[in-house]
Structures are given as structure tokens and as C-alpha cells.
N, C-alpha and C positions, 0 to 999 in steps of 0.2 A: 480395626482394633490394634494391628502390626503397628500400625502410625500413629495413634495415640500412644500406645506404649513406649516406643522410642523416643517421641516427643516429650513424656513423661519424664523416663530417666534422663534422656538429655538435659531436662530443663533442673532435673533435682542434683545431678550434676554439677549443674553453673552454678546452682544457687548453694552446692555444698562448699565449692570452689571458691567462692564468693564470701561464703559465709570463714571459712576458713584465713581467705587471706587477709577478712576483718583482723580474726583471731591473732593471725601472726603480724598482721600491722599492730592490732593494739598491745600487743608483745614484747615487739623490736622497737614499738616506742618509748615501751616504759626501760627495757636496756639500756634505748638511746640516750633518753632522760636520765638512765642512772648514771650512763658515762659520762653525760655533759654535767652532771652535780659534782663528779669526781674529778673533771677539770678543773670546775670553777672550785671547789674546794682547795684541788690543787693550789690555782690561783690566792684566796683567799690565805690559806698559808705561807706564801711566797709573802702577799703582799704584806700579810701582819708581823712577817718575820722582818722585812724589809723597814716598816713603820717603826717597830722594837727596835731597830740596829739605830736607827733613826733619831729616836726619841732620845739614849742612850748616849749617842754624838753629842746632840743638843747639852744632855747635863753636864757630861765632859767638855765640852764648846764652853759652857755659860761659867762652870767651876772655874776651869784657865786662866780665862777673859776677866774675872772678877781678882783673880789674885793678880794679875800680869799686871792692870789697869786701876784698882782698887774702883772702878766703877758698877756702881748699885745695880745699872741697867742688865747688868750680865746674870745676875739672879735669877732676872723675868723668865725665860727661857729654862732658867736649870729650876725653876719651881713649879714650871708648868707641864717639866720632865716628869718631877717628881710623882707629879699627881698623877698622869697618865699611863706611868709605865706598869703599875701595877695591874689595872683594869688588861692594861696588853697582853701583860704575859697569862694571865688569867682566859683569858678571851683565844689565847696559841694553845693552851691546854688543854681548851676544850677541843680545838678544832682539831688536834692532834692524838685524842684518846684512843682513836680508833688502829695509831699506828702504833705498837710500844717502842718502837727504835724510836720514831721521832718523839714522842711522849717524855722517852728519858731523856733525850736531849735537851728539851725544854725546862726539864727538873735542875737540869744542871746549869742550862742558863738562868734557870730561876735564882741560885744558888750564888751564882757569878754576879750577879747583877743584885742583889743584896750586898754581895762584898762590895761593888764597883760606888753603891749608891753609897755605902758606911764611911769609902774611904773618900769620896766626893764632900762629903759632908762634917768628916774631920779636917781635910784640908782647909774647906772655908771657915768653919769655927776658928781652926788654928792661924789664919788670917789674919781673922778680927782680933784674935788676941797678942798673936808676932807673927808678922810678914815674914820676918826672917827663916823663920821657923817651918813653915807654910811651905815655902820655898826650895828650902832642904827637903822634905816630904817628899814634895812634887816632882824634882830632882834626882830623889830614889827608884824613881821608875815603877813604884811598887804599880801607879794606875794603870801606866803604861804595860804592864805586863798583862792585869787582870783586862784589860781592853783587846791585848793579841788572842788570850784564851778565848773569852767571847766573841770575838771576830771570826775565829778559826772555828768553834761550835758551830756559831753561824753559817758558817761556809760549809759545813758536813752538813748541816741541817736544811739548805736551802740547794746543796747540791743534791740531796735524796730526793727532796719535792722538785726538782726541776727531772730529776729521772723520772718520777711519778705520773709526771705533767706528760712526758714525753710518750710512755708506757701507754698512757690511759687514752693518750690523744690519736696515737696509731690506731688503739683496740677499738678507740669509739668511728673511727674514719671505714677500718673494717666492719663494724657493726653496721655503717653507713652502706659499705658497698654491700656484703651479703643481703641485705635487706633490700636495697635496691635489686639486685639479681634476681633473688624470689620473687618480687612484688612480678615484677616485668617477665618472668616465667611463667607464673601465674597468669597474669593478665595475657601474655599468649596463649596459652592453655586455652582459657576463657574467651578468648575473642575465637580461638577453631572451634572450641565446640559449637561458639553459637553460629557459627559458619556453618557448621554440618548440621545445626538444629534450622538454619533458613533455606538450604538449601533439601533439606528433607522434606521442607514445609512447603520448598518451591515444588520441587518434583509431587507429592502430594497433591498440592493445586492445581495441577498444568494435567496429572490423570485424572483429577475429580472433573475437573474442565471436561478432559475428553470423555469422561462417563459422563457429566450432565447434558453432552450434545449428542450421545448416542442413546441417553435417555429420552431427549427429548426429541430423535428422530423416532426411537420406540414407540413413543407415545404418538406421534402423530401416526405411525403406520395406525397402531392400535384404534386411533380415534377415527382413521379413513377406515379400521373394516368397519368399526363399531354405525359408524354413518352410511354405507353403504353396504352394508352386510344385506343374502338375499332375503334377509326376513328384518320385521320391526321391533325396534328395543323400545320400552320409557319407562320411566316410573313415575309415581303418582304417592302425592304425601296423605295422611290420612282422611284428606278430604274428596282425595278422589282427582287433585287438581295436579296437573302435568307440571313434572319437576323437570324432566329429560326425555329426550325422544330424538332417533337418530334419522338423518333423512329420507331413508327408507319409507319408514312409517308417515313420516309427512307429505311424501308422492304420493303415497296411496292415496291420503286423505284431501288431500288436496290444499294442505295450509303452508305455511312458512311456520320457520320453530318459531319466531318471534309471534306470530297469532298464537300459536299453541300454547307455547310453554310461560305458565304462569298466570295466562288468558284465558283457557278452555278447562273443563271438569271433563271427565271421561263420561258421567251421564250426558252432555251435551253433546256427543257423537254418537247416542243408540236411541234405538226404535224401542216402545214398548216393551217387544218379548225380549229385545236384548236389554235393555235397564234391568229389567225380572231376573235374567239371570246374574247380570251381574251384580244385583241388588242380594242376592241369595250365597255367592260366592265370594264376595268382600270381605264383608266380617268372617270367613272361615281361612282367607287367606291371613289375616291378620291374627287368628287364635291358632290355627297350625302351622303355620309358619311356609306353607306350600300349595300351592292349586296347581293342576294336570289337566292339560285336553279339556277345557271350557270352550264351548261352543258359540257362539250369538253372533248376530248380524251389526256391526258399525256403518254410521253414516259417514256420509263422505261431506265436503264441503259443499258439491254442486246440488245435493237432498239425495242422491243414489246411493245405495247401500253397498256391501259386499261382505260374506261371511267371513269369517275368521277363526281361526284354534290359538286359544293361547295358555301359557304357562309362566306362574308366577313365585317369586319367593321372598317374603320378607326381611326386610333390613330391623333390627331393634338397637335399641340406645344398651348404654349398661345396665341401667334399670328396667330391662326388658318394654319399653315402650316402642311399639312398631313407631317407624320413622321413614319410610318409602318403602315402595317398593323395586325390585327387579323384573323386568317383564319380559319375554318374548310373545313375539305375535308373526303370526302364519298367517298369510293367503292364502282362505280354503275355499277358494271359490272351483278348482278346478276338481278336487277332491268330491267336491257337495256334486257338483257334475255327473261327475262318475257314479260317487253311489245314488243319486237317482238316478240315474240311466239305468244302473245294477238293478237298484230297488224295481222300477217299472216293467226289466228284464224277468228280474224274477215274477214279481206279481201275474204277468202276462204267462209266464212259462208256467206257474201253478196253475190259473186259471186256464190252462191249455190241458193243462194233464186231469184238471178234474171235471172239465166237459169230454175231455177223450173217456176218461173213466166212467162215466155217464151215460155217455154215447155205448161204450164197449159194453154196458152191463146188459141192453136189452138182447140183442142179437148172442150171448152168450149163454143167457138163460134160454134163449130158442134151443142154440147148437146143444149144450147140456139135457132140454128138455125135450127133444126131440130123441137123441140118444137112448135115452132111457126109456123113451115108449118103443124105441126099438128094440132094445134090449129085452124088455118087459112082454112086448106083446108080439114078439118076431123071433123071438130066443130060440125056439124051438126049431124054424127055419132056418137059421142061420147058422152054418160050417162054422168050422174050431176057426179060422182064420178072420170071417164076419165079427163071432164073441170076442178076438183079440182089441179087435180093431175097433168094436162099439166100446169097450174097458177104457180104451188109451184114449177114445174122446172123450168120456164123461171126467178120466182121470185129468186129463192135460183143463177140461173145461175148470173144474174143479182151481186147479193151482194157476191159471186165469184168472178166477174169481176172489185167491186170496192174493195176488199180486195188483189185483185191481185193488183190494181193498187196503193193501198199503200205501199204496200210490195217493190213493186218498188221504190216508192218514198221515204220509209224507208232507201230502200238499196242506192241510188242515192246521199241523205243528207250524211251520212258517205263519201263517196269517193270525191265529188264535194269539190275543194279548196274552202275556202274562200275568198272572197273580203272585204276590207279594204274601206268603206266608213260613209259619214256623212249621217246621215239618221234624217229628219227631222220628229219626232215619232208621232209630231199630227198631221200633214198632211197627213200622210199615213192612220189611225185611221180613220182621217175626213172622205177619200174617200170609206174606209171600211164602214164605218156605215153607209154611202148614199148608195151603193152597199145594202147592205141588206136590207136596209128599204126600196130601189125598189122593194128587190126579196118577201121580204113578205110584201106585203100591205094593206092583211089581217088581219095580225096579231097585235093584239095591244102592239107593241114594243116602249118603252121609253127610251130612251138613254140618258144618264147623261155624258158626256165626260169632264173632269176637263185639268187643262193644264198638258203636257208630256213634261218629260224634253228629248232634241236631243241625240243620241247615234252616235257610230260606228262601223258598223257592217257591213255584206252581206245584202243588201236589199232585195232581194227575200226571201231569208231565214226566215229574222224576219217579212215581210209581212204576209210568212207562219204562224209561231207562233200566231199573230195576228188572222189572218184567222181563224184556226184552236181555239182557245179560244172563237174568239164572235161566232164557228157556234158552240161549247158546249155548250156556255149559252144561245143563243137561243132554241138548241134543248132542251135541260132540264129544257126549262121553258114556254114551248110552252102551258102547259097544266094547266098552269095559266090562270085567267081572265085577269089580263094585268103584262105585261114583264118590269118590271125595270134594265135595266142591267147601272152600276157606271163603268168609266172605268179612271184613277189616274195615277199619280206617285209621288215618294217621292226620296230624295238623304239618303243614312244610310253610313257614311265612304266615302269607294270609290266605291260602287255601288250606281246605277240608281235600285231604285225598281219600277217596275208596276204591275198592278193589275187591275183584271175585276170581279167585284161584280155583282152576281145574284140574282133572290129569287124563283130560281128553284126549284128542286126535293130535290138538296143536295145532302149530303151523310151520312155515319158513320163513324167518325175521328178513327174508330178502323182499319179499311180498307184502310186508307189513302195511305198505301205504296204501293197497288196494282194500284194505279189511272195512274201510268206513265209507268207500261211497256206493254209491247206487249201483246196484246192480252187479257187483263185484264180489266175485265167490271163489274160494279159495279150494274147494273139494267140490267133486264132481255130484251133480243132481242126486246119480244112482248110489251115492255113498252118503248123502243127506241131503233131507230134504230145506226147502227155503225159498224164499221170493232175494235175495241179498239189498233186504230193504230193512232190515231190525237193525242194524248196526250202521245205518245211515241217520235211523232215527234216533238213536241216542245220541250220536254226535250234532243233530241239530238241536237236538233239546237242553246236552251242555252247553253246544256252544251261545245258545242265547241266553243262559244263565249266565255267562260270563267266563266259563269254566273250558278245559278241552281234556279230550278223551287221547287215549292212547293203549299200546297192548305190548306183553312181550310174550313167545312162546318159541317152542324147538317140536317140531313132527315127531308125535307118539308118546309126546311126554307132558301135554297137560298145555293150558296156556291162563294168562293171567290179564285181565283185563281192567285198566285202571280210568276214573274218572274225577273232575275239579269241580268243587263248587266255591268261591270266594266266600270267607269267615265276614 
């Protein structure tokens, strides 16, 4: 923008510079023109003065010659004076009006020359009628006098105009050089700037030079990652059909860009269930303008498959018409790996814990029931230290039995599908909190229930979650004088957040991370009871809704436990 600018004024510059010395050219010509009109005028004066003196001679010449000679021929001349000198001196007074010195001089020879032509004209009359007579006239000098005046007029009047001449012929020669000077000042002027306007233009070119080869080294780096970057790039015009694709993507596949691009559709590299989905995900790439983590298997060249995650983003015209798109694509073959191996990991490790669970129930019902007929029908035999000891097995058998039945229901939440419904989240709340305030009626429990915003989810499941949350905060707050449990929700993005605030036992936010897996207890048996399996189960039940659980609290001051379900 710096270098258009100065190229700008530079150039407005030249061309005012330019346009200027037009100006003062067609200025100093019309000066020059007026001085050389005042020469030639000059001249013009000169020469009409010169022609008059002239003319004049001739009458006087022809007057002479006719008396001297008595010959007629001498007339010719003094007749053809007569006729001319008037148009002359007419013709001197014009050209002379503009000076008054020379103006009245001309008056006066007008004046003179009247007398000269009267006394010219008496003489030859007086001629023709006595020579002698004629003669004596001519003799008197009278002509000869009126011819020195005239002469002498002449001479003041052609000495002014030769001053005139002289004056005006300096000033127009000055006018000559000054205007030369300018012109050639000017034109130097104009030839540097335009030096500084080429050589600004040079240096301009010579850095855009060096910016278009550092651009176009840019650009090839850019196009080596874009081709070998460790994942594949393409786009694909509305039909589906390969616009672009970097080499990355084409190893995979097994083609050449030149097979691909503008060759292949993208349906022609997928299997059934990968057409499905991407037949399902197209048109929403193109009406949202974005798709995330798409999953499906592409074909390779050789008919072998391999999965892949990709993400895409729309390109649109000005008229909002998609126009390509932008792709990334992942090789998720080592990913798919893993979570089957996880997935298989897990299913095996579930299916382990619910035949253990299975296995442990019979021989536990023994141990329990055996107990009891101890207790029952031996009671009376058996020392204070026998009754301790049969209590603490039926007791231990007992919290066995509901830890067995976690573990179940641990293993059951994993495997069990989901259901896809609306679930109206305070009405479920409602009915929970009258449920517990039947089951403890003792307990001085306060429930603060604000409004829930609706989800969609598995209803048993999130009942669960629920469940499982108010019997935490009641248990851990039992050993208050009275129980305030706040139970909320808020919208953050595109999650629903809930939360159920206590002013229980608490915890130590140092420990935090131990609060949700298996088996991980934060307060000791004798101070509450638990299998530390409730708050593993609500974490697996967000988290396969999509959602995740988290808690903040401080020891003896209550704690607050929050969960996500996606809006």
C-alpha cells in the first residue's frame, strides 16, 4: 500500500509538472508571439516610414525633372506619388495609434506633406503657365526647406522605432532565454522524478521477486506437508467425486492421484456398511457445514479394507452453495485394535466377575446359613466370645452378599443396551425424594429440589444414578443434627449439568480421584457403611450416556456431586 502510494503521488507529481510546463509553455508563447508581433510591427513602421520618405522623394524627383526638363515623363512618377502617399500616411497612423509620441509625429508629417504636395503642385501649374516664374519659386527654397522638416520628423520618428525595435528585440530574446531555463528546469525536475518513480518501481519489483520465490518456496514446503502429512487430506465435489487427495491418502489406498482424482467417487472405495454410513453423513456434512469422528471401513485398491475416523468441513460458493469439501482421514486400524482387545478385555473380565459372583453365592448362603442355625439353636451353649464371633459372620456374610450384588450389577450396566428415551428428570427426583423421606422418617432430612431440566436417556439407568447419589448424601450426612441435601441443574454448551449438594462428612479434594472407581473408599467401614461400588456405578452409567461425573467437597463440610448428560 506504502508503494502504491508513492507511486501515486509520484506519478500525480509528473503529470502536475507536466501539466504545468504545458501551462507555462503555452504562456511564454503567446508573450513570445506578442514580442515578435512588436518587432514585426516595429519593423512594419520602419518600413512604411521608409516607403513615405520614399514616395515623397519621387514627387519631389518627378516635380524637378518636369520643370528642369519640360519633359511630360517626369509627371509619371510624381502622379503615382500623389496617389499613394495618402493611403501611406493613413496606413502609418494606424500602425502608430497605439504610441502617442509616434502618432503626433505622424500628424505632423501628415501636415508637412500636405504643404510639400500643395507646393509641388503650384510649382508645376506655375510651369505650365511661366517657366520663369516656376523657377524663381523653386529657387526660393521654400520646397527645400519643407523637405529638411520632413526629413528631420522622419529621422525622430524612425530613430524612436529603431529604439523600439531594439528594446523589444532584447526583451523578446530574454523572454527566449527565461523560457528556455524554465522549460529545461522543469524537464529536469521531471526526468528525476521519474528516475525516483523507476527506480522505486525497480526496488519494488526486485522485493516482490524476492517475496514470490519465498512464497513459492512456502508453498511448496506447505504442499510437501500437505502430501505427506501423517494422515490423509481430499476433497470431494458434490458428487462425491475426488477433487484433491495428498499422497498420504493414496499409499494407503493403493492408487496414483491420477487414478483417483477426478477417476474415483468415494462410494467406490467402501463396503456396504461403509456406503450406509457415509450415505447417512454426506448430506449432513453439506447442510451443517461440519462432521466429527465418522467411522467406516474403505477399500483399498488390492479389495482389502481398513478402518478409518474422519473429519470434514464444508467449502460453500457466495450463494451458499457447498462446493467441495475439506477432509482429514485417520488410520484407525490400530485404535479398532485396541478397543477390541479392550472391549474382549472387558467382556471376559465381566463375564469373570459374574460367574465369581455366582460361584460365591452358594457356599455363602452355606456360611450365612449355617451361622444362623448356630446362633439359633446353639445360642445358649455358646460363651460371650462364640455370640461375637457367630454376629460378625452372619454380619461380614451379609455385606458379602450385597457386595456380591453390586458386582453383578457393576457387571450387568456394561453389557445391558441402552435405551433411547425422554425422561422427565424432576419427576423421577420427585418420586425419589418421597421414597426416602418414607424410608427415613426419623431422620431429620431437608430436601431443596430446584427445577431439572428433561434429558434422554435409559430410564432405569439414570433412576440408578439418582438412586445411588441421594443414598450417598443421605448416608454421609446422617451424623448431622439435620440433613440439608440441594438437588439443581444448569444448561453449560451442550450439556445438561446436575448436581446434589450435601453438608455431610465430605471429603479431601486431594483424594478426589479415588471417589469413582471400584472399590475405593474414602471413610473408614466403621464410620459408614458400603460395598464402594455406588459411585463406580454412576460413573459407568454417565459415561456411556456420553456424559462424565465429577465432585467437589472439603472434610465436615458437606460435598457436592455433579453429573453430564449431552442436550
Amino acid at each position: 500500500m506504502r508503494f502504491e502510494l508513492k507511486v501515486v503521488i509520484g506519478f500525480i507529481i509528473t503529470l502536475s509538472l507536466v501539466i504545468l510546463m504545458g501551462i507555462y509553455t503555452y504562456d511564454n508563447n503567446n508573450s513570445q508571439l506578442k514580442a515578435s508581433l512588436w518587432v514585426d510591427h516595429t519593423h512594419q513602421v520602419l518600413y512604411r516610414s521608409e516607403q513615405l520618405l520614399s514616395t515623397l522623394t519621387d514627387i519631389e524627383t518627378g516635380q524637378r525633372g518636369f520643370c528642369l526638363t519640360n519633359n511630360i515623363d517626369f509627371l509619371v512618377p510624381y502622379s503615382i506619388g500623389k496617389q499613394n502617399i495618402h493611403p501611406q500616411v493613413k496606413f502609418l497612423k494606424l500602425l502608430t495609434r497605439d504610441n502617442p509620441r509616434q502618432y503626433t509625429r505622424i500628424l505632423k508629417l501628415e501636415k508637412l506633406i500636405e504643404q510639400k504636395l500643395a507646393f509641388s503642385d503650384e510649382v508645376v501649374d506655375l510651369y505650365k503657365k511661366n517657366p520663369q516664374e516656376s523657377i524663381l519659386l523653386i529657387t526660393s527654397l521654400k520646397g527645400k526647406k519643407l523637405m529638411d522638416v520632413i526629413r528631420l520628423t522622419f529621422g525622430d520618428l524612425m530613430s524612436e522605432e529603431k529604439m523600439l525595435l531594439e528594446q523589444r528585440t532584447i526583451e523578446n530574446e530574454k523572454q527566449i532565454a527565461k523560457s528556455n531555463l524554465i522549460f529545461i528546469a522543469m524537464l529536469a525536475v521531471t526526468v528525476l522524478i521519474l528516475l525516483g518513480l523507476f527506480y522505486t518501481i525497480y526496488l519494488n519489483l526486485r522485493a516482490r521477486n524476492r517475496a514470490e520465490q519465498e512464497l513459492l518456496k512456502a508453498s511448496k514446503d506447505i504442499e510437501d506437508l500437505y502430501d505427506n502429512a501423517p494422515c490423509g487430506y481430499h476433497s470431494l465435489d458434490p458428487n462425491g467425486m475426488f477433487l484433491q487427495a495428498n499422497n498420504t491418502l493414496c499409499e494407503w489406498l493403493g492408487y496414483t492421484k491420477e487414478e483417483l482424482i477426478g477417476k474415483k467417487k468415494i462410494f467406490d472405495l467402501m463396503n456396504e456398511e461403509g456406503l450406509k454410513s457415509f450415505q447417512e453423513n454426506f448430506p449432513k456434512l453439506k447442510e451443517k457445514w461440519v462432521i466429527h469422528n465418522v467411522q467406516f471401513d474403505i477399500v483399498r485398491k488390492d479389495k482389502t479394507s481398513f478402518p478409518v475416523i474422519v473429519n470434514s468441513t464444508a467449502i460453500y460458493d457466495s450463494n451458499g452453495n457447498y462446493l467441495k469439501s475439506r477432509t482429514t482421514t485417520f488410520d484407525n486400524t490400530e485404535q479398532k485394535q485396541a478397543n477390541d482387545k479392550i472391549n474382549t478385555l472387558n467382556e471376559e473380565l465381566e463375564a469373570f466377575t459374574y460367574t465369581v459372583s455366582h460361584d460365591l453365592r452358594s457356599p455363602l448362603r452355606s456360611i450365612s446359613g449355617y451361622a444362623q442355625i448356630l446362633q439359633e439353636d446353639y445360642g445358649q451353649t455358646l460363651d460371650d466370645e462364640g455370640k461375637r464371633v457367630t454376629n460378625v459372620i452372619i454380619k461380614s456374610s451379609k455385606r458379602l452378599g450385597q457386595l456380591i450384588d453390586d458386582l453383578l450389577n457393576f457387571s450387568q450396566i456394561g453389557r445391558k443396551e441402552l435405551s433411547n428415551n425422554h425422561i422427565n428428570m424432576h419427576a423421577m427426583v420427585e418420586q425419589l425424594v418421597n421414597d426416602f423421606k418414607e424410608q427415613g422418617k426419623t431422620l431429620p432430612i431437608e430436601f431443596n429440589v430446584h427445577h431439572l431440566d428433561d434429558c434422554r436417556g435409559d430410564l432405569n439407568m439414570i433412576r440408578q444414578v439418582w438412586y445411588n447419589l441421594l443414598s450417598n448424601a443421605i448416608k454421609y450426612s446422617q451424623k448431622k443434627n439435620s440433613i440439608n441435601i440441594e438437588i439443581g441443574s444448569y444448561v453449560k454448551g451442550s450439556e445438561s449439568i446436575y448436581y446434589i449438594k450435601d453438608n455431610g462428612a465430605g471429603f479431601d479434594m486431594q483424594y478426589v480421584h479415588k471417589l469413582f472407581g471400584v472399590f475405593q473408599r474414602l471413610h473408614r467401614i466403621n464410620e459408614f457403611e458400603g460395598t464402594g461400588v455406588g459411585l463406580a456405578i454412576v460413573k459407568r452409567i454417565v459415561t456411556r450416556h456420553g456424559g462424565h461425573v465429577w465432585a467437589e467437597g472439603l472434610p465436615d463440610l458437606g460435598a457436592t456431586f455433579y453429573f453430564s448428560i449431552p442436550n
